[in-house]
C-alpha positions as a LaTeX table, in Angstrom:
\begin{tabular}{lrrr}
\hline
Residue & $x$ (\AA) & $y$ (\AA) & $z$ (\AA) \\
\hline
Unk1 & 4.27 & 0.01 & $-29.08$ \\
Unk2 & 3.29 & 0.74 & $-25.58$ \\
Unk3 & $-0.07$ & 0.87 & $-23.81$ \\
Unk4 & $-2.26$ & 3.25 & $-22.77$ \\
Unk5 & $-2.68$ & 3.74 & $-19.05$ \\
Unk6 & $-5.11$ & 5.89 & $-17.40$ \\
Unk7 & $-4.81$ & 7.26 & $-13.89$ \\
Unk8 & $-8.28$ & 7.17 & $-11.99$ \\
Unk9 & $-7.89$ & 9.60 & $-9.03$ \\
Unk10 & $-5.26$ & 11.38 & $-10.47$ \\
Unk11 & $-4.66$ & 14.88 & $-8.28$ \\
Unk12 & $-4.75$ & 12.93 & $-5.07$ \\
Unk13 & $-1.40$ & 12.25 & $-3.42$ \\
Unk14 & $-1.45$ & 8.32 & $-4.61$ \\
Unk15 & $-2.75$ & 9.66 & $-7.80$ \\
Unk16 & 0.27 & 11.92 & $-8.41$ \\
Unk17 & 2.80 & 9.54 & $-7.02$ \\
Unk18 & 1.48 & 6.39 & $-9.64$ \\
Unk19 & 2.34 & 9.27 & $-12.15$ \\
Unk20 & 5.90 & 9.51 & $-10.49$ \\
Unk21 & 6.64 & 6.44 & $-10.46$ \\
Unk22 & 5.66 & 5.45 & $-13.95$ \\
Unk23 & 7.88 & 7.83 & $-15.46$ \\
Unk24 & 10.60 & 7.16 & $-12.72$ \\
Unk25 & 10.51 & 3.19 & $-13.73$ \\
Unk26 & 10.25 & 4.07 & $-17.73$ \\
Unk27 & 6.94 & 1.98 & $-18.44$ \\
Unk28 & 6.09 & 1.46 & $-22.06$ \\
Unk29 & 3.08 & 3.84 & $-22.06$ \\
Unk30 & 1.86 & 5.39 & $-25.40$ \\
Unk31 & $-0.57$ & 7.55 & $-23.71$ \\
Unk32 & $-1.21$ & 8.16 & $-19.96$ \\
Unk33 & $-4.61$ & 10.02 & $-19.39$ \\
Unk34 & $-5.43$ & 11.18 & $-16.42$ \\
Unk35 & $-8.55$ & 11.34 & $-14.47$ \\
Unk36 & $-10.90$ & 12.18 & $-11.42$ \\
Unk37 & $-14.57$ & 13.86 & $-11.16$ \\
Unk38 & $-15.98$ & 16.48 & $-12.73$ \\
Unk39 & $-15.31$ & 18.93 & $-10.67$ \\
Unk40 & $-11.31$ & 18.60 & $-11.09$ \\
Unk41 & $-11.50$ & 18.11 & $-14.89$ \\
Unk42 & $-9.39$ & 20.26 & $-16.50$ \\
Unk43 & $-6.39$ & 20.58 & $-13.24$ \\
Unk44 & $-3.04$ & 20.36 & $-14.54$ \\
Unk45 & $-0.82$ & 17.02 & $-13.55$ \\
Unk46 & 2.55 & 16.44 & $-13.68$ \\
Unk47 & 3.78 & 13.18 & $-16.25$ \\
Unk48 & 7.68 & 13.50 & $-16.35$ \\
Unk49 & 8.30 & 16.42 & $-18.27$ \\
Unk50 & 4.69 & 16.54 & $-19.99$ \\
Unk51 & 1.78 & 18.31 & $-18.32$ \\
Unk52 & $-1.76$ & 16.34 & $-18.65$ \\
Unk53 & $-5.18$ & 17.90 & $-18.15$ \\
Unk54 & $-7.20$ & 15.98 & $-16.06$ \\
Unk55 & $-10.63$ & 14.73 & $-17.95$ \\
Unk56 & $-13.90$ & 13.16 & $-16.26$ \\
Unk57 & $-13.54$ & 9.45 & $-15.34$ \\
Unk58 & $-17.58$ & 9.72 & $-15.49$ \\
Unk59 & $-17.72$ & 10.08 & $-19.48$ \\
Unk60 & $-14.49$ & 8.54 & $-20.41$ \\
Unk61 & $-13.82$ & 5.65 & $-22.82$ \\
Unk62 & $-11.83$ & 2.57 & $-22.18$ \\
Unk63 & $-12.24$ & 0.89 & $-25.02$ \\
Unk64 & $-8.74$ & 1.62 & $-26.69$ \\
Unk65 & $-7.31$ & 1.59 & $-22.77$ \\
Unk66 & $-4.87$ & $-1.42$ & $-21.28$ \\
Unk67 & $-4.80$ & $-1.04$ & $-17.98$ \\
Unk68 & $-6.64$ & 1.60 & $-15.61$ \\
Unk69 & $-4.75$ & 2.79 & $-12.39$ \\
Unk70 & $-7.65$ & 3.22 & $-9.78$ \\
Unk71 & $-7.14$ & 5.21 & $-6.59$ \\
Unk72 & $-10.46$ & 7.27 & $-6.45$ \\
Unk73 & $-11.59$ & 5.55 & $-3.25$ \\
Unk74 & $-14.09$ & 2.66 & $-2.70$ \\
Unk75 & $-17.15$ & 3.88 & $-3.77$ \\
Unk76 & $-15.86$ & 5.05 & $-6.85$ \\
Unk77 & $-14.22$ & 1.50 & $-7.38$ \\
Unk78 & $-17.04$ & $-0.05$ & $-6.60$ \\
Unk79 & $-19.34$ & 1.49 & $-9.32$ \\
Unk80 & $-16.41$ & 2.09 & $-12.00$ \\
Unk81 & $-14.15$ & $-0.95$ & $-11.86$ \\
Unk82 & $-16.66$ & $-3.21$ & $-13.22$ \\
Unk83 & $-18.02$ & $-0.83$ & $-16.37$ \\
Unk84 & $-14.52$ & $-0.55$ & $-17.02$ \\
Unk85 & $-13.12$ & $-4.30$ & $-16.73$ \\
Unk86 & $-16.83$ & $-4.96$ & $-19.22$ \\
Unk87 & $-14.60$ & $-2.86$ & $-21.76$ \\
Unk88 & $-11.91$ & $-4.86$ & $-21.41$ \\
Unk89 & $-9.58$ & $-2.45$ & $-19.65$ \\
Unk90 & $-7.56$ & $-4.15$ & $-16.57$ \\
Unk91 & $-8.60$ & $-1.93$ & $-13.08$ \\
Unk92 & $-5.84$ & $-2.22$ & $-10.60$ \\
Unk93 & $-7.85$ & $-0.89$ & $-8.12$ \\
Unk94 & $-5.92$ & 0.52 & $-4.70$ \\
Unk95 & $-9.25$ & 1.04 & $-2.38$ \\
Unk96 & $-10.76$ & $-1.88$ & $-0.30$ \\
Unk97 & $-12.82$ & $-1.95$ & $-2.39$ \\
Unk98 & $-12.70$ & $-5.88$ & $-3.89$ \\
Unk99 & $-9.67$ & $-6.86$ & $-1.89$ \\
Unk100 & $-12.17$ & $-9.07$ & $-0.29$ \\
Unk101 & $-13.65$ & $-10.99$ & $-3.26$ \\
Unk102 & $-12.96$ & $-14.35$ & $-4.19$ \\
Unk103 & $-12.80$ & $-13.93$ & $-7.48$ \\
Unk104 & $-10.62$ & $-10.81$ & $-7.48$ \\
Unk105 & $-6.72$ & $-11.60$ & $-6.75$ \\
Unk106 & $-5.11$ & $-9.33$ & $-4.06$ \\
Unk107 & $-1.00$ & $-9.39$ & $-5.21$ \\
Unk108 & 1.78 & $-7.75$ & $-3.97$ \\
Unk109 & 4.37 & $-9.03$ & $-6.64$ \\
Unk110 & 7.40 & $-9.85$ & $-3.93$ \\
Unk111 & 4.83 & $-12.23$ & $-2.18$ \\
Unk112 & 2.47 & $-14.11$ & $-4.12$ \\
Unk113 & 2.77 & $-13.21$ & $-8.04$ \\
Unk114 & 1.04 & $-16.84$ & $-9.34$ \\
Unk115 & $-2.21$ & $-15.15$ & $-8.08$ \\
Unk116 & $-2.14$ & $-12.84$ & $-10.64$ \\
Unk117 & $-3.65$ & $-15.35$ & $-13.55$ \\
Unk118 & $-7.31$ & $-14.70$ & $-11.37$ \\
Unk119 & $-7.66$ & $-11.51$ & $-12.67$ \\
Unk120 & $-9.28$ & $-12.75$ & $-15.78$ \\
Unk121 & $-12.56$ & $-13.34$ & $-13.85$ \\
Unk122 & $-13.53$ & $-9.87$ & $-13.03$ \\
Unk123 & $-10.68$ & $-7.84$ & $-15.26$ \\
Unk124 & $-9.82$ & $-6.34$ & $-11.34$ \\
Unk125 & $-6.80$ & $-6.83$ & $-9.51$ \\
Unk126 & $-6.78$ & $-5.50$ & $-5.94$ \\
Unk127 & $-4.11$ & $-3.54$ & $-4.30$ \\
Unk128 & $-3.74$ & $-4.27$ & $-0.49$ \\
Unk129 & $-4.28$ & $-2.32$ & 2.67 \\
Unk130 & $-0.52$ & 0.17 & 3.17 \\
Unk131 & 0.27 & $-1.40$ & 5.94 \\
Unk132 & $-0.13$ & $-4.73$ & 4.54 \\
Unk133 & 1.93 & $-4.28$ & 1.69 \\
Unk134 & 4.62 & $-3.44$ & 3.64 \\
Unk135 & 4.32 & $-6.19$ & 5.95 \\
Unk136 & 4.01 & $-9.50$ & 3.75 \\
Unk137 & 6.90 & $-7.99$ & 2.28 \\
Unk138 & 8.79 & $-9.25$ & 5.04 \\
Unk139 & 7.18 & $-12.19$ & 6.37 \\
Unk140 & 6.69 & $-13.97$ & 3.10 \\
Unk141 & 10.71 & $-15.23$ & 3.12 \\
Unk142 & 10.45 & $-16.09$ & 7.21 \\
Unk143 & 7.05 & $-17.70$ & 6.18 \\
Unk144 & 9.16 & $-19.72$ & 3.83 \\
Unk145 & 11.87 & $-20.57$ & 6.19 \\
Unk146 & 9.95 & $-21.27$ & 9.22 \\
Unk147 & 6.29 & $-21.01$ & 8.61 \\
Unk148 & 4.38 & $-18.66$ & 10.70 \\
Unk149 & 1.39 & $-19.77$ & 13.61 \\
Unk150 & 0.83 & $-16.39$ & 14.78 \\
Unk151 & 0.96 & $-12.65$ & 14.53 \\
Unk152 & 0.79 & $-9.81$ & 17.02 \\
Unk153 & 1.50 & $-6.34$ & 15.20 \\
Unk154 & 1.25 & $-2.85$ & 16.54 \\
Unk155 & 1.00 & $-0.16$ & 13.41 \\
Unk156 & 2.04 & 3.48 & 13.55 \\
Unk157 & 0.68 & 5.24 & 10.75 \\
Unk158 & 1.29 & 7.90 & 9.29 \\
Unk159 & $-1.16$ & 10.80 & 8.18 \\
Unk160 & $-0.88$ & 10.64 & 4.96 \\
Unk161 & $-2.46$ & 7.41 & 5.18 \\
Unk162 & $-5.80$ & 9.64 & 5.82 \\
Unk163 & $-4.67$ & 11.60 & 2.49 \\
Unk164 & $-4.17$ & 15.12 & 1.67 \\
Unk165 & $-6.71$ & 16.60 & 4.75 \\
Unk166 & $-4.57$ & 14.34 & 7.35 \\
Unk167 & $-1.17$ & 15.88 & 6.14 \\
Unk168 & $-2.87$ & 19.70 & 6.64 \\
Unk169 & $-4.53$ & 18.81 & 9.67 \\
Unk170 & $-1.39$ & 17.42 & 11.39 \\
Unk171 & 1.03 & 21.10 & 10.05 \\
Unk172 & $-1.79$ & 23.58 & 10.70 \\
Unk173 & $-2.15$ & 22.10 & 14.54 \\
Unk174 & 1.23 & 21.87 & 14.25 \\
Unk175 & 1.95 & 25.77 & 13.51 \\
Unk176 & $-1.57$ & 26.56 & 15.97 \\
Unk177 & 0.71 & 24.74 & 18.93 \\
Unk178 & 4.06 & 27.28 & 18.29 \\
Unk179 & 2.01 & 30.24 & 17.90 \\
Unk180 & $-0.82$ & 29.55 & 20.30 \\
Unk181 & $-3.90$ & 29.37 & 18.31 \\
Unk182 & $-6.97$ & 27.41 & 19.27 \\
Unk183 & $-6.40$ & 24.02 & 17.88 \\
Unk184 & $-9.10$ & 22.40 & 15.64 \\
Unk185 & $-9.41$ & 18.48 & 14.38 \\
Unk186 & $-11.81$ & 17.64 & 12.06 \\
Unk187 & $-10.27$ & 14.22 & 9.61 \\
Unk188 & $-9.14$ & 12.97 & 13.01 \\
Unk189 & $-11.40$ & 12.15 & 16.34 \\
Unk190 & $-8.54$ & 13.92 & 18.36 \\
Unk191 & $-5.84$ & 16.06 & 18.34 \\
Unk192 & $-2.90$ & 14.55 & 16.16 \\
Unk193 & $-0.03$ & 16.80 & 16.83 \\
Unk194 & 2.38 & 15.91 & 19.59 \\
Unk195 & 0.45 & 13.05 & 20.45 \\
Unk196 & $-1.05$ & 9.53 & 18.67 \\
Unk197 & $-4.38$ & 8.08 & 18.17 \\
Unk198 & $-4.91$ & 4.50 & 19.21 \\
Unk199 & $-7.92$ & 4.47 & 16.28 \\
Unk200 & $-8.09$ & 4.29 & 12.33 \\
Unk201 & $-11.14$ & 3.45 & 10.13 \\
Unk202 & $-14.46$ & 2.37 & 11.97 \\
Unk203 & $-14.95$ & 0.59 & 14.98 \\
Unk204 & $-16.21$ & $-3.06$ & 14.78 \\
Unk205 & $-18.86$ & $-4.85$ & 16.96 \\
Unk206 & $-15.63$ & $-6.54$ & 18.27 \\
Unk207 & $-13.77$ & $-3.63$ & 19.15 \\
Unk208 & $-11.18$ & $-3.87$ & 16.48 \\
Unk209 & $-11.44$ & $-1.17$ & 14.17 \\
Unk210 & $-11.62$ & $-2.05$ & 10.45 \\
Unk211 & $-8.33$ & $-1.43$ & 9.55 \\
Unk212 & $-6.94$ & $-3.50$ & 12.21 \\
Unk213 & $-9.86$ & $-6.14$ & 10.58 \\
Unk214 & $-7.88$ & $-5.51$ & 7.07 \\
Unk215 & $-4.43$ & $-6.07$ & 8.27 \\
Unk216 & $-5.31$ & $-9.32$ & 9.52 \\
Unk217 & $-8.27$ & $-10.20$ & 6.31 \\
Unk218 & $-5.51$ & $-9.32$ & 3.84 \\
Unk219 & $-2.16$ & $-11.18$ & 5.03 \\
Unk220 & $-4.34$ & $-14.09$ & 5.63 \\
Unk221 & $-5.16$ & $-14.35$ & 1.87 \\
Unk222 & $-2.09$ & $-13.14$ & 0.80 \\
Unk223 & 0.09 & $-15.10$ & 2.86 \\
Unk224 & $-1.80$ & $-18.04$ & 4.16 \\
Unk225 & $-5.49$ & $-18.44$ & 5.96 \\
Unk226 & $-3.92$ & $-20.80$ & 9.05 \\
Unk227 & $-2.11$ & $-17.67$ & 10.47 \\
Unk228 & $-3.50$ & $-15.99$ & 13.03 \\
Unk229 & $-3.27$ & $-12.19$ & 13.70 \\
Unk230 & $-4.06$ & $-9.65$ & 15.80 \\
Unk231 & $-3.40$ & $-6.29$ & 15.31 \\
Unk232 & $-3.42$ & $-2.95$ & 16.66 \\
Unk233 & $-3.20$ & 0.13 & 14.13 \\
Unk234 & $-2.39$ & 3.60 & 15.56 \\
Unk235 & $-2.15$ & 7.23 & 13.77 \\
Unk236 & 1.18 & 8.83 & 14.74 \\
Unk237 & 2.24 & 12.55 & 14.38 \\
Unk238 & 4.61 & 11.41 & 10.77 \\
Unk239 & 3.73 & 12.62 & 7.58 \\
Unk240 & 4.64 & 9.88 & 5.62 \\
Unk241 & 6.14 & 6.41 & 6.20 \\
Unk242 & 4.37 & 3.65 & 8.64 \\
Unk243 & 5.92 & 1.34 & 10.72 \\
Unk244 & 5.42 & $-1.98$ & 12.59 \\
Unk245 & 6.01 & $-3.71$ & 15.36 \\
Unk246 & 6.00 & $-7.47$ & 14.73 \\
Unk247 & 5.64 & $-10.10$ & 16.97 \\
Unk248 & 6.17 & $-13.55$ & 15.23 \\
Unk249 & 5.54 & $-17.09$ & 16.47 \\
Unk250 & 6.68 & $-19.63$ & 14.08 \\
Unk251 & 6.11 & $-23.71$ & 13.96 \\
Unk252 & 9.63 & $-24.47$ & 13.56 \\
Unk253 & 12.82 & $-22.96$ & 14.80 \\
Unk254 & 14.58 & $-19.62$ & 13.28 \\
Unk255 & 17.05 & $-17.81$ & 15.17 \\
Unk256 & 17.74 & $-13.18$ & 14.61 \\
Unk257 & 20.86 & $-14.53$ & 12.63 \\
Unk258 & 19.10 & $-17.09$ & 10.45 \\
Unk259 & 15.72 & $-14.04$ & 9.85 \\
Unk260 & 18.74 & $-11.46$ & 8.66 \\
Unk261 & 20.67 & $-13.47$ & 6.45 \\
Unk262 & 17.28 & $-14.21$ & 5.00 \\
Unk263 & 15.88 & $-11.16$ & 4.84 \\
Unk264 & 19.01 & $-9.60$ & 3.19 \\
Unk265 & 18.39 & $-11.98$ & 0.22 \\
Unk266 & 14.82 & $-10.94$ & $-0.24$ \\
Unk267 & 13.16 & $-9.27$ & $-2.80$ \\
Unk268 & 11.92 & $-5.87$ & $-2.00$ \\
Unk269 & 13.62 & $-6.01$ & 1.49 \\
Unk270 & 16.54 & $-3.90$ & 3.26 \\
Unk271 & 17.92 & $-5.26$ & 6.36 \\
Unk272 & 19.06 & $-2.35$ & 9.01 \\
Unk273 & 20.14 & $-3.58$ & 11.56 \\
Unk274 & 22.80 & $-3.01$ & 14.10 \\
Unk275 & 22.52 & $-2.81$ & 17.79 \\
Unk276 & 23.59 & 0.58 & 18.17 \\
Unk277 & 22.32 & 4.17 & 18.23 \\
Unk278 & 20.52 & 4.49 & 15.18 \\
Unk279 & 21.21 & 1.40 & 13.82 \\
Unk280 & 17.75 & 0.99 & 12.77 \\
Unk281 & 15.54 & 2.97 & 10.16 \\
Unk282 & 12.60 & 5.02 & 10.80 \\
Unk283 & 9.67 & 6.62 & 8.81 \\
Unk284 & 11.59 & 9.56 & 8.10 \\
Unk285 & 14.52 & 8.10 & 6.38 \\
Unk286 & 11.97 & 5.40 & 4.18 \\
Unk287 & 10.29 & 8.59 & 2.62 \\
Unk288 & 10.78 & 8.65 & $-0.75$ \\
Unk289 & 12.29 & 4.80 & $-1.14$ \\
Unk290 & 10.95 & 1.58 & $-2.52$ \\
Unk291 & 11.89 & $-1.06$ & $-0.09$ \\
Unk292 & 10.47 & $-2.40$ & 3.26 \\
Unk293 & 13.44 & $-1.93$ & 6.09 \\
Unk294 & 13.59 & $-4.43$ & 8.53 \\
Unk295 & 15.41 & $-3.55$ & 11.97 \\
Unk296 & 15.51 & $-4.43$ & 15.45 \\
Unk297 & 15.34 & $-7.98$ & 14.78 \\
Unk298 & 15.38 & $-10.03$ & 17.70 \\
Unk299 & 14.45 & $-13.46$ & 18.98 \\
Unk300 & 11.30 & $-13.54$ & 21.73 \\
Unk301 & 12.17 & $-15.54$ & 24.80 \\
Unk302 & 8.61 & $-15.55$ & 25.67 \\
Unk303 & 7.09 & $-18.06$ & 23.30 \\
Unk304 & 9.08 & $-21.00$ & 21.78 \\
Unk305 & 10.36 & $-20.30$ & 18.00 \\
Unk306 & 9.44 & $-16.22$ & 18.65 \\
Unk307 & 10.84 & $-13.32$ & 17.11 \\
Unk308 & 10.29 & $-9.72$ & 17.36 \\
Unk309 & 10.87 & $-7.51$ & 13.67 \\
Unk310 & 10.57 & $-3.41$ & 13.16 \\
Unk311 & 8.89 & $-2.64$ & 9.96 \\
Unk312 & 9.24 & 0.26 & 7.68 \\
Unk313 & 8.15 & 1.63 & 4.59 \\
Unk314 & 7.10 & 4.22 & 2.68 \\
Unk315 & 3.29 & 4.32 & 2.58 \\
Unk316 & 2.63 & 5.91 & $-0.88$ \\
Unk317 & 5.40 & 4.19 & $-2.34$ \\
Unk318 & 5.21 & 0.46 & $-1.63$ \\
Unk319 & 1.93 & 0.99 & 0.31 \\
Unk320 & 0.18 & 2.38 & $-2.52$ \\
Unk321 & 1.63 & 3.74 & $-5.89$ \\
Unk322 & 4.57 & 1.40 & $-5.88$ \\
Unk323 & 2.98 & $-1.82$ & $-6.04$ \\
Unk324 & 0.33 & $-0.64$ & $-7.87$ \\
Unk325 & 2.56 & $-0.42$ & $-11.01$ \\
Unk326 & 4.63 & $-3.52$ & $-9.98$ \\
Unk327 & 1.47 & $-4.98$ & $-10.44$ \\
Unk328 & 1.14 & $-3.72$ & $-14.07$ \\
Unk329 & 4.62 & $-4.55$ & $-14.41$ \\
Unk330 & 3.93 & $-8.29$ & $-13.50$ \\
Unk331 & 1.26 & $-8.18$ & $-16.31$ \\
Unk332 & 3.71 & $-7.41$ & $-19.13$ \\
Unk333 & 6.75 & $-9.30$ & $-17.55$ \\
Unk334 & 4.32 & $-12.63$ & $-17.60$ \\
Unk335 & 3.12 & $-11.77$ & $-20.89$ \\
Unk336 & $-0.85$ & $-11.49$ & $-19.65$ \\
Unk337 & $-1.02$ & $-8.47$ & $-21.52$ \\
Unk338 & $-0.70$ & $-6.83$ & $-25.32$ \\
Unk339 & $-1.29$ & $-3.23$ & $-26.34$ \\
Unk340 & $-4.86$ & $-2.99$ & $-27.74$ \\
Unk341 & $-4.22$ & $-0.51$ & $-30.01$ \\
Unk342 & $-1.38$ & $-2.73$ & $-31.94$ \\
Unk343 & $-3.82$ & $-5.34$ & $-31.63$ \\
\hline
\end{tabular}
């Protein structure tokens, strides 16, 4: 028998890509229900080759459901994950919402799967930050190897990141700059097409913004508090796919050759690398794929044991949807979980 999943935030774009992918990767589902507020009940969603109605999150009941897909943003976590977990349903929950808590694990499965035996405390399992995912991805083996002291990473994000309003804001100023039309911005503090934004999220009493703050918060849990990190994260004129520019210091020594060969072995990673024209990836070509590509891979002369990494990945994939359901996967393939309804 398989288990009964229901998609919280369903007719977003992560919403609708969790549904992709769990047909794509054939999980055991008996039922999928999906849902979002009350004013979207009743929209038709796509399921493989079924249609589902979306219902109201606000008067559904999880007490036949196994795990709950969350991606209706933080607030909506933050009041629903717990009512839900007190039925006994698992929330994997992809806002920032409790990626902070000590008692809730934050996993991506490639990097730190032993975590996952916390989620018992709360019945939540957190989902990290896109551009996080994508990036422990690909400094957990190198952490291995060489063990990281410190961080310097530059983000270009994509506007999809920002959802569906960032993807129509970016092609209607798009359209307004080839036929002349005044140009409006209203999800983004400045104009987004044909140019980037050196801000994302709020703006801290530091000067970081908070999802510079998350970057370094979340691979510091994931990975391991002694790192340091600094980050900058910027919007960029893509729709989908972020990249990274990675700056690594490590404690012991690790030469380009030694971080390939590595890399090529890992799990969820795709080395592309040559030094030629377009012998590296970029966010177009990552749309649509699971893995993190790794190119321009280079050794720092500035800084003993330094290397420099290009990071890419699609950001509703692996970012979002992706490792959501590896992280459901991880539940069954560890045994943590049985259908409720065979119970």
């Amino acid at each position: 028998m398989g288990f009964k999943i229901a998609i919280a935030g369903a007719t977003g774009n992560v919403g609708r890509e969790m549904l992709n992918i769990l047909a794509e990767r054939a999980f055991p589902v008996s039922e999928v229900v999906a849902l979002a507020s009350s004013r979207s009940v009743g929209t038709e969603v796509s399921f493989g080759d079924k249609t589902l109605k979306v219902k109201n999150l606000e008067t559904y009941d999880f007490s036949d459901t196994d795990i709950c897909l969350m991606s209706a943003g933080g607030a909506v976590s933050k009041k629903w994950s717990p009512k839900i977990g007190a039925q006994g349903c698992i929330v994997i929950d992809n806002s920032s919402a409790w990626r902070y808590d000590a008692d809730v694990p934050l996993i991506v499965p490639e990097v730190n799967p032993d975590a996952i035996s916390g989620y018992t405390k709360r019945n939540i399992i957190a989902n990290p930050n896109c551009s996080t995912a994508q990036l422990v991805v690909a400094l957990k083996p190198l952490h291995d190897h060489a063990r990281i002291k410190r961080l310097v990473i530059s983000t270009y994000q994509s506007v999809s990141g920002a959802g569906k309003d960032g993807m129509d804001e970016l092609f209607n100023q798009t359209r307004a700059v080839f036929v002349a039309d005044p140009i409006s911005n209203k999800k983004f503090t400045k104009r987004i097409a044909f140019n980037v934004i050196p801000h994302i999220d709020e703006f801290m009493e530091d000067g970081y913004t908070k999802e510079e703050w998350k970057v370094l918060a979340e691979t510091k849990k994931i990975l391991d508090p002694k790192i340091r990190v600094t980050c900058t994260a910027v919007r960029v004129p893509v729709f989908i796919g972020h990249s990274e520019s990675v700056n690594i210091e490590f404690e012991n020594e690790i030469s380009a050759e030694e971080a390939r060969d590595i890399l090529r072995d890992a799990p969820g990673c795709q080395v592309i690398d040559k030094h030629e024209d377009g012998g590296y990836i970029t966010p177009y070509e990552c749309a649509g794929e699971d893995a993190t590509f790794i190119s321009r891979i280079r050794e720092d002369a500035t800084v003993e044991n330094g290397l420099n990494i290009w990071v890419v990945s699609d950001n509703l994939r692996k970012g979002a949807a992706l490792n959501t359901i590896q992280i459901a996967e991880l539940l069954l393939n560890r045994r943590l979980i049985k259908p409720r309804l065979a119970a």
